[in-house]
FIKOLZA-1660 file (N, C-alpha, C; in steps of 0.1 Angstrom, whole numbers, plus 5000, padded with zeros to 4 digits):
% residues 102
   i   px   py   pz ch aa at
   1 5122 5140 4904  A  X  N
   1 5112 5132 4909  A  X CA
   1 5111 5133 4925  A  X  C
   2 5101 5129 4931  A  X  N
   2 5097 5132 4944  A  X CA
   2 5089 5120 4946  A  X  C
   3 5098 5118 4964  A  X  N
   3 5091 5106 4969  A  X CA
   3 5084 5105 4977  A  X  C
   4 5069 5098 4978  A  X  N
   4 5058 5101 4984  A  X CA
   4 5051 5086 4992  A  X  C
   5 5050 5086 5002  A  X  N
   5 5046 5076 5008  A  X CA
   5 5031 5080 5009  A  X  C
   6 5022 5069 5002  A  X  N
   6 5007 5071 5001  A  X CA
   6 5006 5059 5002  A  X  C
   7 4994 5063 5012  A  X  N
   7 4983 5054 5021  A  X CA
   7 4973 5046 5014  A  X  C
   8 4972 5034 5013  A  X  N
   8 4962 5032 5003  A  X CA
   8 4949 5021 5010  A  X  C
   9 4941 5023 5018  A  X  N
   9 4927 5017 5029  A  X CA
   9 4921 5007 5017  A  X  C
  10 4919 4995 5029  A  X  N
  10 4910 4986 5020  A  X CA
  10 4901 4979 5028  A  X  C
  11 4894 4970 5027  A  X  N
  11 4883 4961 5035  A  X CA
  11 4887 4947 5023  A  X  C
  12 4889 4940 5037  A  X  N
  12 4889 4922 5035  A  X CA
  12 4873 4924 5035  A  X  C
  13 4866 4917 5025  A  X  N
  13 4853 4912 5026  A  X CA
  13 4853 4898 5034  A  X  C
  14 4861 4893 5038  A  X  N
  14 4859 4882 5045  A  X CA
  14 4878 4877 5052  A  X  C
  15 4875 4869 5061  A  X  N
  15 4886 4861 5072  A  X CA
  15 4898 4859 5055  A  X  C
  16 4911 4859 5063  A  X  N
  16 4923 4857 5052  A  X CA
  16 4932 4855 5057  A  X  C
  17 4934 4844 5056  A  X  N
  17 4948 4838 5065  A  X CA
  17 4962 4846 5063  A  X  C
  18 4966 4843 5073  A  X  N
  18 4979 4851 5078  A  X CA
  18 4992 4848 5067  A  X  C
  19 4991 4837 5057  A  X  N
  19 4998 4838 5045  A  X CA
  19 4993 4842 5031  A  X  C
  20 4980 4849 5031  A  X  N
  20 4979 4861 5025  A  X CA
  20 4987 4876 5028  A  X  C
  21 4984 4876 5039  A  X  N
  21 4991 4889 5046  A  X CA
  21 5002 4890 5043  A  X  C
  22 5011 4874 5044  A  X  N
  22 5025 4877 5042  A  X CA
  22 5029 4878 5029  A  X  C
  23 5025 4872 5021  A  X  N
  23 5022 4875 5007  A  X CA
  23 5023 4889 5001  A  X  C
  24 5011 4894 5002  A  X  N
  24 5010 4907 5001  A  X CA
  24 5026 4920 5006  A  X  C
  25 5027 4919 5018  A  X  N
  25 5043 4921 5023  A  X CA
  25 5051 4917 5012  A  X  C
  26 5054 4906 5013  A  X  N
  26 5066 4905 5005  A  X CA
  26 5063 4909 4991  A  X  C
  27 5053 4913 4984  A  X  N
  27 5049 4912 4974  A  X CA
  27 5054 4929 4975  A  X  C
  28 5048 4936 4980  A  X  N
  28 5052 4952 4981  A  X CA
  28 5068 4958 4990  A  X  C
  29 5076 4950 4994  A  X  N
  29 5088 4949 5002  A  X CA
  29 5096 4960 4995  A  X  C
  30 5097 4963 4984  A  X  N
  30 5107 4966 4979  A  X CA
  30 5101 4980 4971  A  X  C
  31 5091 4982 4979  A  X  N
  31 5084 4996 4982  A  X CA
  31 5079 5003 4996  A  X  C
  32 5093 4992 5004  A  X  N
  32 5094 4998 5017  A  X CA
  32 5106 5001 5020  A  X  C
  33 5107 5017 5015  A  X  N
  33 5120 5022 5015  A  X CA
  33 5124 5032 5023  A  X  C
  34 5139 5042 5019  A  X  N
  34 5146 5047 5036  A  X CA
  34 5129 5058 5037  A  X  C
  35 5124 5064 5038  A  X  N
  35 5115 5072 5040  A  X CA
  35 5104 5067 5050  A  X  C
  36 5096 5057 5046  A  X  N
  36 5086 5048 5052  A  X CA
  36 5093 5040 5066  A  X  C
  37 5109 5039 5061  A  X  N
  37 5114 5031 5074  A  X CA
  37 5116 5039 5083  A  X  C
  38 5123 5048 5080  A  X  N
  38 5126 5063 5091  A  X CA
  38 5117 5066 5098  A  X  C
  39 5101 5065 5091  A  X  N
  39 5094 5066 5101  A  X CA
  39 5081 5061 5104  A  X  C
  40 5090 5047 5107  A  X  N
  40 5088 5032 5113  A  X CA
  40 5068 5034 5107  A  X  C
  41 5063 5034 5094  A  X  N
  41 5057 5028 5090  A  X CA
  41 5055 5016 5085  A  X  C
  42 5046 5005 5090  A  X  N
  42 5042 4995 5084  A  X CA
  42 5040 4995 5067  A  X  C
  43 5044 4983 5066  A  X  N
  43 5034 4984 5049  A  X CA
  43 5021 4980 5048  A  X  C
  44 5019 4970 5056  A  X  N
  44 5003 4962 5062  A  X CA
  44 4997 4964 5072  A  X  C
  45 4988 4973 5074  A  X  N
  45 4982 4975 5093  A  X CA
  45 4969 4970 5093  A  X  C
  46 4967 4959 5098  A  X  N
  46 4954 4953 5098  A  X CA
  46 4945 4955 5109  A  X  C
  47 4932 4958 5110  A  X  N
  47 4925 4960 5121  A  X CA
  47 4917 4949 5124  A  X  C
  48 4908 4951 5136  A  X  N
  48 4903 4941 5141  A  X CA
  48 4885 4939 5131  A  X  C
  49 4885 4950 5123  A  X  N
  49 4870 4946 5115  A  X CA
  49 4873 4945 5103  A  X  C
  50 4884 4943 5096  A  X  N
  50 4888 4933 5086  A  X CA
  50 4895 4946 5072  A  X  C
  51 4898 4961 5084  A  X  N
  51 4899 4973 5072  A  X CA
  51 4914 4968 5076  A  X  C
  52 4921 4972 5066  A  X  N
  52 4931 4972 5063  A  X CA
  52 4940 4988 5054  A  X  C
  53 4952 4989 5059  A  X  N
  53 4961 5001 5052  A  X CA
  53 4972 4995 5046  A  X  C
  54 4977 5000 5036  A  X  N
  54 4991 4997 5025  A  X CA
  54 4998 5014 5028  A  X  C
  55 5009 5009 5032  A  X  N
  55 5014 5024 5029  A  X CA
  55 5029 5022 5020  A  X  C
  56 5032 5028 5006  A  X  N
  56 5044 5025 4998  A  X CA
  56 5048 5036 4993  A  X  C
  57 5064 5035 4995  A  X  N
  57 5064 5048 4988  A  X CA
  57 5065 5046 4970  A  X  C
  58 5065 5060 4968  A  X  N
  58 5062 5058 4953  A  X CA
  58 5070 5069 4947  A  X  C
  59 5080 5068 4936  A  X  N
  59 5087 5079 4929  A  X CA
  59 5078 5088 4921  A  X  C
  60 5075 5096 4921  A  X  N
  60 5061 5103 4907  A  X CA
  60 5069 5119 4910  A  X  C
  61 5063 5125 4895  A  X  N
  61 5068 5138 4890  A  X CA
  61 5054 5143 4900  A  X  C
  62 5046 5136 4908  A  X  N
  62 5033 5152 4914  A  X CA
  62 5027 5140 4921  A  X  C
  63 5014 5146 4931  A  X  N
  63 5007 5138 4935  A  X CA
  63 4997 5129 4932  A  X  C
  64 4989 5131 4922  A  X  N
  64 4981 5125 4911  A  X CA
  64 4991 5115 4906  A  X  C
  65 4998 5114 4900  A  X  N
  65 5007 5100 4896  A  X CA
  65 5014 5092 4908  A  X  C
  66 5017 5096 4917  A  X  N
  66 5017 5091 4930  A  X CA
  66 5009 5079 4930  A  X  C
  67 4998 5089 4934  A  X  N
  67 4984 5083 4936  A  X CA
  67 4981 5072 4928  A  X  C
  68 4978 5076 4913  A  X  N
  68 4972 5067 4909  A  X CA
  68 4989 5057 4908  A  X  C
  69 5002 5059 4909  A  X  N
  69 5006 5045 4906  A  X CA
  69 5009 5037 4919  A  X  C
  70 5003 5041 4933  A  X  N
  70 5005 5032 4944  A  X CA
  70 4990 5025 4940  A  X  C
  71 4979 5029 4932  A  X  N
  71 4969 5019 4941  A  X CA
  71 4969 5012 4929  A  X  C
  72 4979 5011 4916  A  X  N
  72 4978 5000 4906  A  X CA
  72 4991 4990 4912  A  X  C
  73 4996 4989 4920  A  X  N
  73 5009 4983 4927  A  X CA
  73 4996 4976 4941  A  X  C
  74 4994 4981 4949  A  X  N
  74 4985 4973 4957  A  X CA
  74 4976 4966 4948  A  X  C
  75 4968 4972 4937  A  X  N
  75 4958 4962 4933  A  X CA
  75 4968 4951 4928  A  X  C
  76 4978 4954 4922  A  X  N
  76 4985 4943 4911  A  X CA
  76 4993 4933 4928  A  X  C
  77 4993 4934 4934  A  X  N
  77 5002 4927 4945  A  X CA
  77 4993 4922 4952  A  X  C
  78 4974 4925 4956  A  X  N
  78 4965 4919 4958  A  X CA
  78 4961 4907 4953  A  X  C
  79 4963 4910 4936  A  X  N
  79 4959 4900 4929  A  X CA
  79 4967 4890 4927  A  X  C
  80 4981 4892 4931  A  X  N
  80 4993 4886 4930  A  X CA
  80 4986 4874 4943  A  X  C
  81 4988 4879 4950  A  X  N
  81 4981 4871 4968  A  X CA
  81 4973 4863 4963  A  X  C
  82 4964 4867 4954  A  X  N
  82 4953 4858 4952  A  X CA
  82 4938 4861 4957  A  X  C
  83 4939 4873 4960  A  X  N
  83 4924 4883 4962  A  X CA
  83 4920 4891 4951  A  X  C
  84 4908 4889 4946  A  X  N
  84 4903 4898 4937  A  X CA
  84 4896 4909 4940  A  X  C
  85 4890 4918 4934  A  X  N
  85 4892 4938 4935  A  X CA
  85 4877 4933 4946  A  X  C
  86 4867 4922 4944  A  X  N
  86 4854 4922 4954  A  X CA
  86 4864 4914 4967  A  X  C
  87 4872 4912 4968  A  X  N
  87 4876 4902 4982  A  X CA
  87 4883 4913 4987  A  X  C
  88 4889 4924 4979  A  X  N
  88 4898 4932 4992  A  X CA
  88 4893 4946 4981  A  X  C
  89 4880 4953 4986  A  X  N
  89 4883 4965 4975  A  X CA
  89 4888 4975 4984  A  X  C
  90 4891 4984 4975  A  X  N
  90 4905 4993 4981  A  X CA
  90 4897 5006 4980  A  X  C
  91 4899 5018 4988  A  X  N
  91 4894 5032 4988  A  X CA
  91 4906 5039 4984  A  X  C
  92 4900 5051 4985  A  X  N
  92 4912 5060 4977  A  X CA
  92 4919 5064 4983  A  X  C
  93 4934 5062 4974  A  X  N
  93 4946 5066 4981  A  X CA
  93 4951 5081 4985  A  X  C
  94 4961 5081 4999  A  X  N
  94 4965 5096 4997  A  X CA
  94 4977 5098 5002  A  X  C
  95 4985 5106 5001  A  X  N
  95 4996 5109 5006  A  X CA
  95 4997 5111 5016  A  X  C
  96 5009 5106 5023  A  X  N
  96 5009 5106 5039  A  X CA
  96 5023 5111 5041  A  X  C
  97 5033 5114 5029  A  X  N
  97 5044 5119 5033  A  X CA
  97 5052 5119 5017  A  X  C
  98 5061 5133 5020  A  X  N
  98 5066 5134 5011  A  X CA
  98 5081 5140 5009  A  X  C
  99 5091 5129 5003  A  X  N
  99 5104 5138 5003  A  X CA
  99 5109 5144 4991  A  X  C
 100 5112 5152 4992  A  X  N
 100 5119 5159 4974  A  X CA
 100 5132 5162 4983  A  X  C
 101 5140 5163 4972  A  X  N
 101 5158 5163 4973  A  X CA
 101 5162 5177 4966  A  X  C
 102 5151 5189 4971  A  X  N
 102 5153 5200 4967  A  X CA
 102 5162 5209 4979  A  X  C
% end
C-alpha cells in the first residue's frame, strides 16, 4: 500500500460558522498523519470567497482509489458537520503527495 495525501477543493455555498470548521477537523484528524505533518499541511484551508481545501492522507493500492476514497471521507465528515453535498459541493480530488516504503 501507498500513502497519498490528496487535495480535495470545495465551495461553502454560504457563511459557516467557525464550529463547523472545527467539526469538520476533528472529524478528519485522524487522517492527519506523519506525511501531511512533515509537511506542515493543513487539513482545512479556508479562503476569503468561501473555497475551501481538505487535504488527507489516504492508504490505497494506486491513485484512482486514493482518489475516490478521500472524497467519500470528506463527503461522509461534511455530512457528519452537518452540511449537505448543495451547502459545501466538492470538485475533484488530486494527489498532492505521495509515500511508498519501497
Amino acid at each position: 500500500m501507498t500513502s497519498y495525501v490528496i487535495t480535495v477543493p470545495g465551495t461553502f455555498v454560504s457563511d459557516v460558522p467557525d464550529s463547523i470548521h472545527l467539526a469538520i477537523e476533528r472529524k478528519l484528524a485522524s487522517r492527519h498523519t506523519e506525511v501531511s505533518e512533515n509537511e506542515g499541511l493543513r487539513l482545512l484551508t479556508l479562503n476569503d470567497d468561501r473555497t475551501f481545501s481538505i487535504r488527507l492522507e489516504v492508504e490505497a493500492p494506486d491513485k484512482y482509489e486514493a482518489e475516490l476514497d478521500a472524497l467519500q471521507i470528506v463527503t461522509t465528515a461534511l455530512q457528519e458537520a452537518g452540511l449537505s453535498d448543495l451547502e459545501a459541493p466538492l470538485g475533484p480530488p488530486s494527489v498532492t503527495g505521495i509515500d511508498s516504503n519501497l
